[in-house]
C-alpha positions in Angstrom: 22.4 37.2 -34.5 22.6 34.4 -37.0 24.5 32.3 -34.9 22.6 33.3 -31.5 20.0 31.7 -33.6 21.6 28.2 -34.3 22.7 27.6 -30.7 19.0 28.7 -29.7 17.9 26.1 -31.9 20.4 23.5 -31.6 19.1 23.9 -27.7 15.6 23.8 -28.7 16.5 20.7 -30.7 18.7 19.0 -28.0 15.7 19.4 -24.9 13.0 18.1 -27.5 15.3 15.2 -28.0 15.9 14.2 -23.9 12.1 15.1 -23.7 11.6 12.4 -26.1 13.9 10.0 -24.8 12.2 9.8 -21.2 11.1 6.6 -21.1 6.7 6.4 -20.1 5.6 5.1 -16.7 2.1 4.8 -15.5 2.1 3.9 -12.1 -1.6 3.4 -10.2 -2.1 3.7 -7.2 -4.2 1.8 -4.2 -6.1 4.5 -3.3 -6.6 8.6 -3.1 -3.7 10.5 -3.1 -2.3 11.1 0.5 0.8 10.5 2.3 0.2 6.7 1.8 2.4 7.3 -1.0 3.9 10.3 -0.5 7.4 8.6 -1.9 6.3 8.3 -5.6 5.2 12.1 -5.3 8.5 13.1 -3.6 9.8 11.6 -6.7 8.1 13.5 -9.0 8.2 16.9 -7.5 12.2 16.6 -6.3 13.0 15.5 -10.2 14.6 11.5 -9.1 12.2 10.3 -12.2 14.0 13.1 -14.6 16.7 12.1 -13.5 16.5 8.3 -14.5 14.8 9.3 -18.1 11.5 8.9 -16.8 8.5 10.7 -17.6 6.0 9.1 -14.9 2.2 9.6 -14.2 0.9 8.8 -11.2 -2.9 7.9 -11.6 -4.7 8.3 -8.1 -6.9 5.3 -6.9 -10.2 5.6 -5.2 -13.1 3.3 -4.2 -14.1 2.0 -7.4 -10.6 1.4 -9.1 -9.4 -1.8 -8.7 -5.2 -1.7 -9.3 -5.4 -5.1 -10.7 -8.7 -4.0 -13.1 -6.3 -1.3 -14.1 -3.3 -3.2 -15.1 -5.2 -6.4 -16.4 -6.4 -3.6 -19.4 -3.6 -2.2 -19.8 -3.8 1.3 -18.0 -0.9 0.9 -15.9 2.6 -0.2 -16.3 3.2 -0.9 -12.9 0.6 -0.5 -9.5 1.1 -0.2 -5.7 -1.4 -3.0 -4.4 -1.3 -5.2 -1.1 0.4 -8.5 -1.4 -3.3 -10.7 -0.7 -5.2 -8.9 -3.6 -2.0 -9.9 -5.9 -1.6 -13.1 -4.8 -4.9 -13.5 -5.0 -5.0 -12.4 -8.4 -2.2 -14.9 -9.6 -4.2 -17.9 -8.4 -7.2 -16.6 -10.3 -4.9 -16.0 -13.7 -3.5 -12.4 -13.9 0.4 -12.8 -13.5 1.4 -10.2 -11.1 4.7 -10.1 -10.0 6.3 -7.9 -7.3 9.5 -6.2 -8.2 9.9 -3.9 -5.1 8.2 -4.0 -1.5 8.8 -0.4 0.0 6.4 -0.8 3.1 8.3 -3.2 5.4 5.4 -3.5 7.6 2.2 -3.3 7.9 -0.2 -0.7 9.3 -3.5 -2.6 9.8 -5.0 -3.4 13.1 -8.2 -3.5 15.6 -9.2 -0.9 17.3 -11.4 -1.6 20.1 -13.6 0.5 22.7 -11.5 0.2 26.0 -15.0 -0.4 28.2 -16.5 -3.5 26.7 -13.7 -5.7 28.5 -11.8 -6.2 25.4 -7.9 -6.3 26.6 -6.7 -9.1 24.8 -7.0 -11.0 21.5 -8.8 -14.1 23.5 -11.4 -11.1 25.0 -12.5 -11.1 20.9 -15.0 -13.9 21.0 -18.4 -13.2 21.0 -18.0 -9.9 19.9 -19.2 -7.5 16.9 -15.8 -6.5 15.0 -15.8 -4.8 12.0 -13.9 -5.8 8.8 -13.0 -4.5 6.1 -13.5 -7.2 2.7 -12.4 -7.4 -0.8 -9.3 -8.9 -0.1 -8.6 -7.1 3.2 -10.5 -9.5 5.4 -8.0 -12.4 5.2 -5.1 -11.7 7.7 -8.1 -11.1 10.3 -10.1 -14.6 9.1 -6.4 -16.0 9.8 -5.9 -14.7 12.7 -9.7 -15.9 14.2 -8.8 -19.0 13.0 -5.7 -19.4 14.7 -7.3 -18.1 17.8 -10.1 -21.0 17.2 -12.3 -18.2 17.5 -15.3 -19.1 14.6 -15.9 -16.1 12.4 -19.1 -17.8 10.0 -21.7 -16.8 12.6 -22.7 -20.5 13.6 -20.9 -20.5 16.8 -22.2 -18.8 20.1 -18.7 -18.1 20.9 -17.6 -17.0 17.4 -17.7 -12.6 16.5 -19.9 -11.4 14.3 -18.4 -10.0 11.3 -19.7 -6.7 10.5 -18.7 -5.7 6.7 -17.3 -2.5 7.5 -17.0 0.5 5.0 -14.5 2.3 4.8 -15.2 4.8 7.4 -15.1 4.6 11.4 -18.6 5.2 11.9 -19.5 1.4 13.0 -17.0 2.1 16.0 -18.2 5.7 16.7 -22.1 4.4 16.7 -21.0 1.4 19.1 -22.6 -1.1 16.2 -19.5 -3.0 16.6 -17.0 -3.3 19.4 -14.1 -3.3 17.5 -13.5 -1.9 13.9 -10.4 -2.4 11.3 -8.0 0.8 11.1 -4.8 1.9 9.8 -2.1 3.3 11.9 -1.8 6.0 9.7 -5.4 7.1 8.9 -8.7 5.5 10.2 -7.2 5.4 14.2 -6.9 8.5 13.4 -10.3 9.8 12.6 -11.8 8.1 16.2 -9.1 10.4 17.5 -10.3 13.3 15.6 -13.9 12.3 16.5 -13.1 13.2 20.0 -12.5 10.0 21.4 -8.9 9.8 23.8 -6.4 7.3 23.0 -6.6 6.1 26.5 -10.7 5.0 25.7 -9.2 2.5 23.0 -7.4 -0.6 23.1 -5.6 -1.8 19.7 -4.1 -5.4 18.4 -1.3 -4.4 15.9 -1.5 -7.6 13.4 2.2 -7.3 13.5 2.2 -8.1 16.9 -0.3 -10.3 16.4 2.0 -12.2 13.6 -0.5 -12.3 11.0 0.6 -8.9 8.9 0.6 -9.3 5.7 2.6 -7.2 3.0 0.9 -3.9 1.5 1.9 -1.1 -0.8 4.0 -3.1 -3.0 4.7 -2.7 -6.4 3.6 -5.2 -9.1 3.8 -5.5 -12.5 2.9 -7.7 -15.3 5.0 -10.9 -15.5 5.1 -11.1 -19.2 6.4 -8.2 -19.3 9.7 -8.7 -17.4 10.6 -10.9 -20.4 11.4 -7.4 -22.4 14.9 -5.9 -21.7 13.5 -2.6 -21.8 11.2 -2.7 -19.6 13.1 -3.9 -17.0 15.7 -1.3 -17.7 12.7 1.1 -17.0 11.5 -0.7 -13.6 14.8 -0.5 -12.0 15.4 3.2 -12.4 11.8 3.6 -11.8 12.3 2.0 -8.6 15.8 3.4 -7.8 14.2 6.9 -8.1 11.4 5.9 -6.0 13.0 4.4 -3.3 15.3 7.8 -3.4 11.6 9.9 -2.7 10.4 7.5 -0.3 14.4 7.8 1.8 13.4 11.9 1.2 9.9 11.3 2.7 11.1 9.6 5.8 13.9 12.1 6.2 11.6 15.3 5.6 8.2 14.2 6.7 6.6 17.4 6.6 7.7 18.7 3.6 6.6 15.4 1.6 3.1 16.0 3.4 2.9 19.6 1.7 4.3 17.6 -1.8 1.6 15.4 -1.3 -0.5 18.3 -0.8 -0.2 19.9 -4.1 -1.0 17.1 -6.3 -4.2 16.4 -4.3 -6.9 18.2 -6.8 -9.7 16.9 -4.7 -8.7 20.0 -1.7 -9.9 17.1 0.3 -6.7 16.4 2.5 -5.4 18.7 5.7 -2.3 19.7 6.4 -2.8 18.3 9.8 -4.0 14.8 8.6 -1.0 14.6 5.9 1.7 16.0 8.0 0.5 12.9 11.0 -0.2 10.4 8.4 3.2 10.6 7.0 4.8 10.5 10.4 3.2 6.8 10.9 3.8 6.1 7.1 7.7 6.7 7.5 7.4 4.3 10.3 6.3 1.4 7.9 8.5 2.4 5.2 11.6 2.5 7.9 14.1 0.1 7.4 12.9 -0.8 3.5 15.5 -0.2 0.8 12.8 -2.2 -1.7 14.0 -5.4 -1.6 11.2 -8.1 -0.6 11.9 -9.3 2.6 11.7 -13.4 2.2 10.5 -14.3 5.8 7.7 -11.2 5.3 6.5 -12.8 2.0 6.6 -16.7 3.3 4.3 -14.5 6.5 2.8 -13.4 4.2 1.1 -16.7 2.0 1.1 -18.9 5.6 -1.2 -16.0 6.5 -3.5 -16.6 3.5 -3.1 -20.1 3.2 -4.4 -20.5 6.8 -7.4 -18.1 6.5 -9.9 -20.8 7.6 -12.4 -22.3 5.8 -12.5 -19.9 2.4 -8.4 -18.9 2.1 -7.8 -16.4 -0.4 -4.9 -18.8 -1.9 -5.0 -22.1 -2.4 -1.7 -23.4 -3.0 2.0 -22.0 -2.0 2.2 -19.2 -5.0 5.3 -19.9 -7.8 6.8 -16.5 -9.5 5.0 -14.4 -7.8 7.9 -12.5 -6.6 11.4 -11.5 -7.8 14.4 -9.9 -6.5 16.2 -9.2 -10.2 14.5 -5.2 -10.7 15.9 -4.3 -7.1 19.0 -6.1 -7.3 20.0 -4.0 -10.6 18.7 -1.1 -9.0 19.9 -1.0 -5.4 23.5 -2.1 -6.5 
């Protein structure tokens, strides 16, 4: 009995010490939770972060949390954000750095009524389009510019921009003629509306060649200085590339992961299981490393967004390949 006792304890005593040698991560996310990032939550669930000595939290987003708010205070070690609010950020003196790009490409586009006589980019002028802004409007201000199409109102041949919320309704209520969307959610909710596929007409802005990178992952540059926290980034990222490989594998099954951390109840099987069908499309082909030629895409895109450009000047640091390189070897 005694010495049922000391192994019992000497087990007791050997889980409280792993459970105190997992290292913290707090990782914050763009938005709600949904199959947007249904990799990090695969992670979780399946055990990858255990098994790299993580202990990780992963702190939803919503409309009023900013990821770069988040970090700047010091509520997040590292946070999935969209490359043209970090860049953005780095001109304007928070030192973001991307460690680890798991979307390869890029979901956003214009979805257009098929009966207005919209059926290709050049078809745009003069038109009511919807946009999305803080930070999201730049690839489409680019992209007007570049079509010489004037988006400041002034010009009978320009669009009008319609500040779009983040909702369909400005599409479904024909205030605007086109609207922005995501592959994986807002197309989806015309769809759901009612409307058929064959009434819309979309402009991919990776066909378009004005993408720009989303869903990366960032952290502070300062602290990449400290050993340990790099240690920590690279199995953090090795585990989560390993949930987002699971999710793109398994798509339904990381849809119903997904599912269970959602304590809002406000997701659908239906909408996750579909959304992470289109999100295994973006995330196909990624193993985490930054793609060079996407990232110079990328600040050409910003730098060329007219008149007010979200950067002003070719970005220095603001990327590296050292966390994936240790972890992907």
């Amino acid at each position: 009995m005694k010495l049922t006792s000391m192994i019992s304890a000497a087990v007791l005593a050997a889980s409280s010490s792993m459970a105190m040698a997992a290292d913290e991560v707090k990782l914050q996310l763009k938005w709600v939770t949904q199959a947007q990032f249904a990799g990090y939550y695969v992670a979780l669930e399946n055990g990858f972060y255990t098994e790299e000595d993580l202990n990780v939290t992963v702190l939803p987003g919503g409309p009023d949390i900013a990821p770069t708010q988040v970090i700047a205070g010091g509520g997040a070690d590292v946070i999935v954000e969209w490359m043209p609010a970090a860049l953005a950020a780095r001109e304007k003196g928070l030192p973001l750095v991307n460690i680890a790009q798991p979307f390869a490409s890029s979901g956003m586009m214009l979805t257009c009524w098929g009966d207005v006589g919209i059926s290709s980019p050049a078809d745009l002028a003069n038109r009511t389009l919807g946009v999305w802004f803080f930070g999201n409007e730049f690839p489409f201000m680019s992209w007007m510019s570049q079509l010489g199409i004037a988006t400041d109102g002034a010009s009978e041949t320009g669009v009008e921009v319609l500040k779009q919320g983040f909702n369909v309704d400005p599409l479904l209520q024909r205030q605007a003629d086109c609207i922005s969307t995501m592959t994986y959610n807002e197309y989806w909710q015309v769809i759901d509306s009612g409307v058929a596929p064959e009434e819309l007409v979309t402009f991919k802005y990776e066909d378009q060649g004005v993408a720009t990178l989303e869903d990366g992952l960032y952290v502070m540059e300062e602290n990449l200085g400290d050993a340990a926290f790099t240690d920590k980034m690279e199995r953090f990222v090795r585990a989560s590339m390993k949930g987002w490989k699971w999710a793109e594998e398994n798509p339904e099954d990381a849809a119903m992961i997904v599912l269970e951390y959602d304590e809002t109840g406000a997701q659908t099987e239906k909408h996750q299981v579909r959304m992470m069908g289109e999100i295994a499309k973006l995330t196909a082909g990624s193993d985490g490393a930054l793609d060079e030629a996407a990232y110079a895409r990328t600040v050409a895109t910003l730098l060329g967004g007219g008149s007010d450009p979200v950067i002003t000047a070719e970005p220095s640091g603001a990327w590296t390949s050292a966390i994936t390189d240790a972890a992907l070897k």
